[in-house]
C-alpha positions in Angstrom: 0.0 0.0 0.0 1.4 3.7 -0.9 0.9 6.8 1.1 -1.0 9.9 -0.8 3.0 11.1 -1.6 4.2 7.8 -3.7 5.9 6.5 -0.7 5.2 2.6 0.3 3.8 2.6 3.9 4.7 -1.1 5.3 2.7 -3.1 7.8 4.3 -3.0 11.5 3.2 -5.8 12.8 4.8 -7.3 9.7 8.1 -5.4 10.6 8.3 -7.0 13.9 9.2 -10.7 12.7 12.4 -12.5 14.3 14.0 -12.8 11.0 14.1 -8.9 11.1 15.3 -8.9 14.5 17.9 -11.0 14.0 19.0 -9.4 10.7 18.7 -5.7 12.2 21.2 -7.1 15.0 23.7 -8.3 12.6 25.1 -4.3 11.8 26.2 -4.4 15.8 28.5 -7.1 14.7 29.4 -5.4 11.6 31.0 -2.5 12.8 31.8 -3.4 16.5 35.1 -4.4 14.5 35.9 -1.1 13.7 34.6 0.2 17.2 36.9 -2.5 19.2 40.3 -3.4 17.0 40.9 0.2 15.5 38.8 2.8 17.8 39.2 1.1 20.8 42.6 -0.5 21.1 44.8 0.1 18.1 44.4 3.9 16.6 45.4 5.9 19.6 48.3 4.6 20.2 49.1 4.0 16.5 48.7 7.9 15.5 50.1 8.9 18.3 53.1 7.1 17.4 53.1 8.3 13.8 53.1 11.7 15.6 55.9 10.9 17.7 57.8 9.8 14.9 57.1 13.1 12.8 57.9 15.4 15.9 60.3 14.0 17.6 62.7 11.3 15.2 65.1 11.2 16.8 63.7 10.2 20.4 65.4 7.4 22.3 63.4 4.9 23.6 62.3 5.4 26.9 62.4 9.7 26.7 59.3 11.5 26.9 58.8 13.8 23.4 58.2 17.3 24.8 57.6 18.6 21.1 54.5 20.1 20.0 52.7 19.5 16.7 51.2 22.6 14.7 47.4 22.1 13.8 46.2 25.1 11.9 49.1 27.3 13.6 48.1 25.6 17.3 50.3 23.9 19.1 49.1 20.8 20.1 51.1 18.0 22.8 51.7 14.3 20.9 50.1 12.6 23.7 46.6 14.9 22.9 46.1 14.4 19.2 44.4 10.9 19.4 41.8 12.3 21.9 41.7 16.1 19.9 41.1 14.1 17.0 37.7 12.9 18.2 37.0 15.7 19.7 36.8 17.3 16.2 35.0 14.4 14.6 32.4 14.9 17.4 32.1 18.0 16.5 31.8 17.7 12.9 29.4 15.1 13.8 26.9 17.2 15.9 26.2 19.3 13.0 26.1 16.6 10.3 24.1 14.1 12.1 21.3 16.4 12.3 20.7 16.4 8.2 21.2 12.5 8.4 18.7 11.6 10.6 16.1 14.2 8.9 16.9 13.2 5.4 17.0 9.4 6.8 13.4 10.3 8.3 12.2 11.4 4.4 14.2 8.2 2.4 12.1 6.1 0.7 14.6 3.4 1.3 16.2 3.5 4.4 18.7 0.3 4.0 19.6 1.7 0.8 21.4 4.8 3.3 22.3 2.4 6.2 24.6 0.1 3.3 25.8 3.7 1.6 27.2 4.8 4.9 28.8 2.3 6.6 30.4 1.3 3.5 31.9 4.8 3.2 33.2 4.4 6.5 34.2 1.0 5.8 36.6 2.5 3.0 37.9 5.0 5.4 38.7 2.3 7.9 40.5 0.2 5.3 42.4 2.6 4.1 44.0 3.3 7.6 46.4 0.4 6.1 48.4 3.1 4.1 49.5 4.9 7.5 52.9 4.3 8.3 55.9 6.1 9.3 55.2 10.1 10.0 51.3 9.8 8.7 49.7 11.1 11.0 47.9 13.6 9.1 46.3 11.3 6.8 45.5 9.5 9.6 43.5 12.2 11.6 41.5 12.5 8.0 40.3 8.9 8.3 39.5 9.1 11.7 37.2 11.4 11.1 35.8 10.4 8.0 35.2 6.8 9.6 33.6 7.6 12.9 31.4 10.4 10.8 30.5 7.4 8.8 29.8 5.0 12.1 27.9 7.8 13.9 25.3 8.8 10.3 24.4 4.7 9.6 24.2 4.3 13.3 21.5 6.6 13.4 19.5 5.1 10.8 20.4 1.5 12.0 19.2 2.5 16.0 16.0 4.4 14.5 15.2 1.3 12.4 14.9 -0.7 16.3 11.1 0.7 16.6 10.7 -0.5 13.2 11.3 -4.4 14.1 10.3 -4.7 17.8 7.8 -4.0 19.8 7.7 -1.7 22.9 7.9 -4.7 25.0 10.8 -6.3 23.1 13.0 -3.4 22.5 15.1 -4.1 25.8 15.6 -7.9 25.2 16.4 -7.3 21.4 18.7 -4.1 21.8 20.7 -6.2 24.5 21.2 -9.2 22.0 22.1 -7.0 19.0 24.6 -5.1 21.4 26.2 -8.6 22.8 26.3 -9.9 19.3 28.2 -7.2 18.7 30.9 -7.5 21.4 31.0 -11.2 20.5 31.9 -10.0 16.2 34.4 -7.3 17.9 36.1 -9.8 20.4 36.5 -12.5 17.5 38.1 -10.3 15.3 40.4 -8.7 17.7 41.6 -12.5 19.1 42.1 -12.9 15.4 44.3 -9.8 15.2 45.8 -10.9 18.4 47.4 -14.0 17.1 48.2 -12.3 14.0 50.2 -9.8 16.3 51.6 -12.6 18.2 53.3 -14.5 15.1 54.3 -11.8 12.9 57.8 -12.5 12.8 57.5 -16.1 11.7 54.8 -15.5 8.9 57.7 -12.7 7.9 55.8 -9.5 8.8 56.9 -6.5 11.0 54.9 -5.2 14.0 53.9 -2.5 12.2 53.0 -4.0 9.3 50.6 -6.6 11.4 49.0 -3.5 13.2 48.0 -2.0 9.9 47.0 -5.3 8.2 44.4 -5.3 11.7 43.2 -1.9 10.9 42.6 -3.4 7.2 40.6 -6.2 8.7 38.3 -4.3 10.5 37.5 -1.4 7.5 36.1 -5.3 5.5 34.8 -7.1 8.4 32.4 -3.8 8.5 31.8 -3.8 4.7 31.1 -7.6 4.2 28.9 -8.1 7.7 27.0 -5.0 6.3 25.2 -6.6 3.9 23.3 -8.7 5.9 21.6 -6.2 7.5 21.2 -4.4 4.4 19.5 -7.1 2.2 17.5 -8.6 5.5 16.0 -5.3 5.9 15.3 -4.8 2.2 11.2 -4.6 2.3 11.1 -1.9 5.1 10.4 1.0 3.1 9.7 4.8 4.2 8.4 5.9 7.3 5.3 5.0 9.5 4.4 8.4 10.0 5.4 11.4 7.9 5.6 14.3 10.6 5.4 17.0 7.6 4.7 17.0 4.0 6.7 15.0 2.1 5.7 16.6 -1.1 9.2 18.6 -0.8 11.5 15.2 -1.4 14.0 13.7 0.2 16.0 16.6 0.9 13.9 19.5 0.2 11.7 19.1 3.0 14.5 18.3 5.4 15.4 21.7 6.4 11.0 22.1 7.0 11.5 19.1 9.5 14.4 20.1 10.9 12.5 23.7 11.6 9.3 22.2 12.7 11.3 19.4 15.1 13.1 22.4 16.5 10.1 24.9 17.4 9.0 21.3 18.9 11.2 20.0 21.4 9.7 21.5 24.5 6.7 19.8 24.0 9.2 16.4 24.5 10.3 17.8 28.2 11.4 13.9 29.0 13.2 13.1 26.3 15.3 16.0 25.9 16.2 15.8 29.8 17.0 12.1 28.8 19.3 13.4 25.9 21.0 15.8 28.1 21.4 12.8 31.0 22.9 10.8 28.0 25.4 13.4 27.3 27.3 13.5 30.6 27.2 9.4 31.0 27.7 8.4 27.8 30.3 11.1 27.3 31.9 9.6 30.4 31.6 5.8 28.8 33.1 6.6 25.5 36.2 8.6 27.4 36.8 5.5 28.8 36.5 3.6 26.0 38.7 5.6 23.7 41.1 6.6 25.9 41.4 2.7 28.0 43.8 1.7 25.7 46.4 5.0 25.8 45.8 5.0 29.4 47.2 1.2 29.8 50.2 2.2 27.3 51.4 5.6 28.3 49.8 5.3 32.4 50.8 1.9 33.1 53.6 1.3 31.0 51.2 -2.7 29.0 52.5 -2.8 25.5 49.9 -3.7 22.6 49.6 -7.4 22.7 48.4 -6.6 26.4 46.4 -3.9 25.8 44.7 -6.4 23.0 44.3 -8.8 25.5 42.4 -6.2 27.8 40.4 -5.3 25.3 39.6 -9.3 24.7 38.4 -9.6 28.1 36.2 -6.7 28.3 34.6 -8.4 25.0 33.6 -11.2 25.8 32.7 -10.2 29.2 30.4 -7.6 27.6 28.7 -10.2 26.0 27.6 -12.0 28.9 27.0 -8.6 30.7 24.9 -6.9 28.0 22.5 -9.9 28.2 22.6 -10.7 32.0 21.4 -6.4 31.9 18.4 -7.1 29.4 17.6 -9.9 31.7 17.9 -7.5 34.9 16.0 -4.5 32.9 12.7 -6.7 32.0 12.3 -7.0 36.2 13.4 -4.2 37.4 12.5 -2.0 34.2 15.4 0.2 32.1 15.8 3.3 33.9 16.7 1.2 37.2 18.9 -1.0 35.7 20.8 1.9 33.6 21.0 4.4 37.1 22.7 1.2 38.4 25.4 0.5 35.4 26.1 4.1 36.3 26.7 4.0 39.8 29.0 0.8 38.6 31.0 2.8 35.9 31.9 5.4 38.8 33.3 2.7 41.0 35.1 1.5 38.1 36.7 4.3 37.4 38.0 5.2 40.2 39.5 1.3 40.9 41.2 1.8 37.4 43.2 5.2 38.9 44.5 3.4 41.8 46.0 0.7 39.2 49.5 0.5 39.6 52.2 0.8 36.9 53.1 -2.6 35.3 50.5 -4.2 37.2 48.6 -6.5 34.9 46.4 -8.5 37.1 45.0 -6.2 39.3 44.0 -4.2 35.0 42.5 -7.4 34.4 40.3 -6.5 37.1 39.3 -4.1 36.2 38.9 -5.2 32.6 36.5 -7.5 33.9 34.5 -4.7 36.0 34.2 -2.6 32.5 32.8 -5.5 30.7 29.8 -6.6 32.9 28.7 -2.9 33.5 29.7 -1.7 29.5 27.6 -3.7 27.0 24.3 -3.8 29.7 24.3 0.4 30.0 24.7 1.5 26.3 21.8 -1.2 25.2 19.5 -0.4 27.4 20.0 3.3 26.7 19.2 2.6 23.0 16.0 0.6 23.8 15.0 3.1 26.7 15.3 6.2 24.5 13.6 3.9 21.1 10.5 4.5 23.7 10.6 8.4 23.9 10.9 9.6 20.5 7.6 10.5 18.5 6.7 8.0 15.8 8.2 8.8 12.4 10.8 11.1 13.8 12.9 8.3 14.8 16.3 9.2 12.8 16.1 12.6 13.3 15.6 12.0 16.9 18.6 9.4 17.0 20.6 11.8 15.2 20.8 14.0 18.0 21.0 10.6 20.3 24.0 9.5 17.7 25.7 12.6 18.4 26.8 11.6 21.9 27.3 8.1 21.5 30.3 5.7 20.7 33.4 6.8 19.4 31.5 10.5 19.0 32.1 11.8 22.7 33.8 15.2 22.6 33.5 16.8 26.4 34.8 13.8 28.2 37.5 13.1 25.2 38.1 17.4 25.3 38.4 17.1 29.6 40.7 14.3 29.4 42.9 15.8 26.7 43.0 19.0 28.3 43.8 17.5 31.9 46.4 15.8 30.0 48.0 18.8 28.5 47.7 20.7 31.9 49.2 18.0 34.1 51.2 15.8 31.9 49.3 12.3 33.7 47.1 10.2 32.6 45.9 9.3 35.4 44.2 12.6 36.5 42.7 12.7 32.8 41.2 9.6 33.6 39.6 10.7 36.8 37.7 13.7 35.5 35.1 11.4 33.9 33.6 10.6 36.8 32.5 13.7 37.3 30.0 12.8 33.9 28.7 10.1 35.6 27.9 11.4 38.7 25.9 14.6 36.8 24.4 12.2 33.8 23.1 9.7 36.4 21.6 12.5 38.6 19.6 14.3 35.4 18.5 10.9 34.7 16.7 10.3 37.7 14.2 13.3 37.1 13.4 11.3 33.8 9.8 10.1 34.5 10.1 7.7 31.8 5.5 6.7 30.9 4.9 10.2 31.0 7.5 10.7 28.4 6.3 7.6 26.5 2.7 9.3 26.5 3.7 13.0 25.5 5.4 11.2 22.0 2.6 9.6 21.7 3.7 5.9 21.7 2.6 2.5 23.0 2.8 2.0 27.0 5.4 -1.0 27.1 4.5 -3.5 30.2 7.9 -2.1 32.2 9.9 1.1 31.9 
């Protein structure tokens, strides 16, 4: 059946099947690999190395390089470019993501731009292979590019949630899709891991292994893509146009983005949700950037460690972000995310008291971040799925986008600028528990069915 503009209107109850569950979940495992093996573990470290080499050649091992690099006539401390750089695809982001999730809103194909995206950012990941030696401006290029990419097809993937699942699935199949992912990340990083482990006998360097690694995680997001892509094929268009679509895809975007704007008060709830989802997530995604330079610079763990770290906190995740969804449909979203939380402050603050070289005690605390990790970021996605108005669901994810994964820019601007101020990590680390502590206390005043109502959705049996 079309819609009085041409567009196909599809069935939502046919929508919600398992096969489209399980096929929506699939991009979470497509480009988790990206997420854990380059943003996570390997591309801090890596351009900050490529700056080190370009500021400082001739640096004995061992000495600290006191050189600054020169962005745009700024000077700017090696050990900050990896968290200025996302800083600036944040920010780039914020602005960008708006038109996405508008235009996505208005597409009569909405796969069509989920596969078009991540397969740009796919390219941009792959080519991170070319960096080597003193690189490190191509390298702040495809940072950005990527994780613009990963934030734009991440808000038409999270929108596309209230497409396949109802208001009373959304926790249990956000928290699969999320663990599916960690497992697809984990894999290919233990992959990665080996491949680090035997370079020298398969007649590779170090480097040359870490850039084939960034190589496999730009394909293992383009090929795992298309799952989603063609399992998603049928949905078409939107379930409920919020202006007239007679402008086109991009001509009436700029008339939603207007009307959304002169709107947002009358969606108290969900923009208090959005501003509580800035501090915390902005807190998580310091962390989660900035683990595996902590664990380098801080505690003196070389790569194959910090891979190993990362490995844990995996396939941890994967048991956590399921054991949450199981916690969430008793005690409800909201209670279960207040209490990952309180747990992400506590970790944070075990993980400064970490001493140097000591690897058990960080496996601790690798094991900490895992359980609480995967459980708080699903149930965020599935808890906020509830609060935005029905066929606004990109453009409202855009803005949700905006802050999440790999797109944080206060907690990755604090802890860069702590870094430059005090020359630790280990301070830089601390600050982001003050984005907990204010997140979590905004997101108590969330009163999450009266939200739900003022959007105009479908009461789910627990909030």
């Amino acid at each position: 059946m079309t819609s009085a503009t041409g567009l196909l209107r599809a069935d939502p109850e046919l929508e919600r099947t398992r096969a489209h569950q399980r096929a929506w979940g699939w991009y979470d495992w497509a480009n988790s690999a990206y997420v854990t093996t380059t943003g996570t573990v390997l591309i801090s470290p890596y351009l900050t190395a490529l700056a080190r080499a370009d500021a400082c050649p001739d640096l004995v091992a061992g000495q600290v390089c006191d050189e600054r690099l020169s962005i745009l006539g700024l000077p700017v401390a090696v050990g900050s470019l990896a968290p200025y750089t996302i800083t600036v695809a944040t920010l780039v982001s914020a602005v960008v993501l708006l038109f996405v999730g508008a235009v996505a809103d208005r597409h009569p194909r909405p796969t069509h731009l989920l596969g078009g995206l991540a397969w740009s950012g796919a390219a941009a990941a792959s080519a991170m292979f070319f960096l080597q030696g003193s690189s490190w401006q191509l390298g702040v290029l495809l940072v950005v590019v990527a994780n613009l990419c990963l934030g734009a097809s991440t808000v038409v993937y999270d929108a596309l949630l209230n497409r396949v699942a109802h208001p009373d699935d959304r926790d249990k199949v956000s928290s699969r899709a999320w663990a599916l992912g960690y497992l697809g990340g984990g894999l290919l990083l233990a992959l990665n891991l080996g491949l680090m482990q035997v370079h020298e006998s398969l007649g590779l360097s170090y480097e040359m292994a870490i850039r084939i690694s960034l190589l496999s995680a730009g394909l293992w997001w383009a090929v795992f893509t298309l799952i989603p892509v063609v399992g998603l094929r049928r949905i078409r268009g939107t379930t409920a146009p919020p202006v007239d679509r007679a402008a086109g895809v991009l001509g009436g975007t700029f008339t939603q983005l207007r009307h959304t704007f002169g709107e947002l008060r009358s969606y108290p709830h969900t923009l208090t949700f959005l501003l509580a989802y800035l501090f915390f997530n902005d807190g998580i995604q310091t962390v989660i950037t900035s683990a595996s330079l902590y664990g380098t610079e801080a505690l003196g763990f070389d790569t194959s460690q910090m891979i190993i770290t990362i490995l844990v906190v995996q396939f941890v995740a994967f048991g956590g972000a399921l054991a949450f969804g199981v916690v969430a449909g008793r005690a409800g979203a909201k209670r279960t995310v207040l209490g990952g939380i309180l747990m992400w402050t506590l970790v944070v603050a075990f993980a400064y008291f970490v001493p140097a070289g000591a690897f058990g005690v960080w496996m601790v605390c690798a094991v900490l971040i895992g359980t609480v990790m995967g459980g708080t970021q699903a149930l965020s996605r599935s808890l906020y799925s509830q609060l935005v108005p029905q066929g606004r669901e990109s453009e409202f994810f855009s803005f949700y986008q905006a802050m999440e994964r790999g797109t944080s820019w206060f907690g990755t601007l604090a802890f860069g600028l702590t870094y430059q101020l005090t020359g630790s990590y280990r301070p830089a680390i601390l600050v982001t528990i003050a984005f907990f502590v204010v997140g979590g206390l905004i997101l108590t005043r969330v009163r999450v069915r009266e939200g739900i109502a003022m959007a105009g959705n479908e009461q789910p049996r627990i909030v």
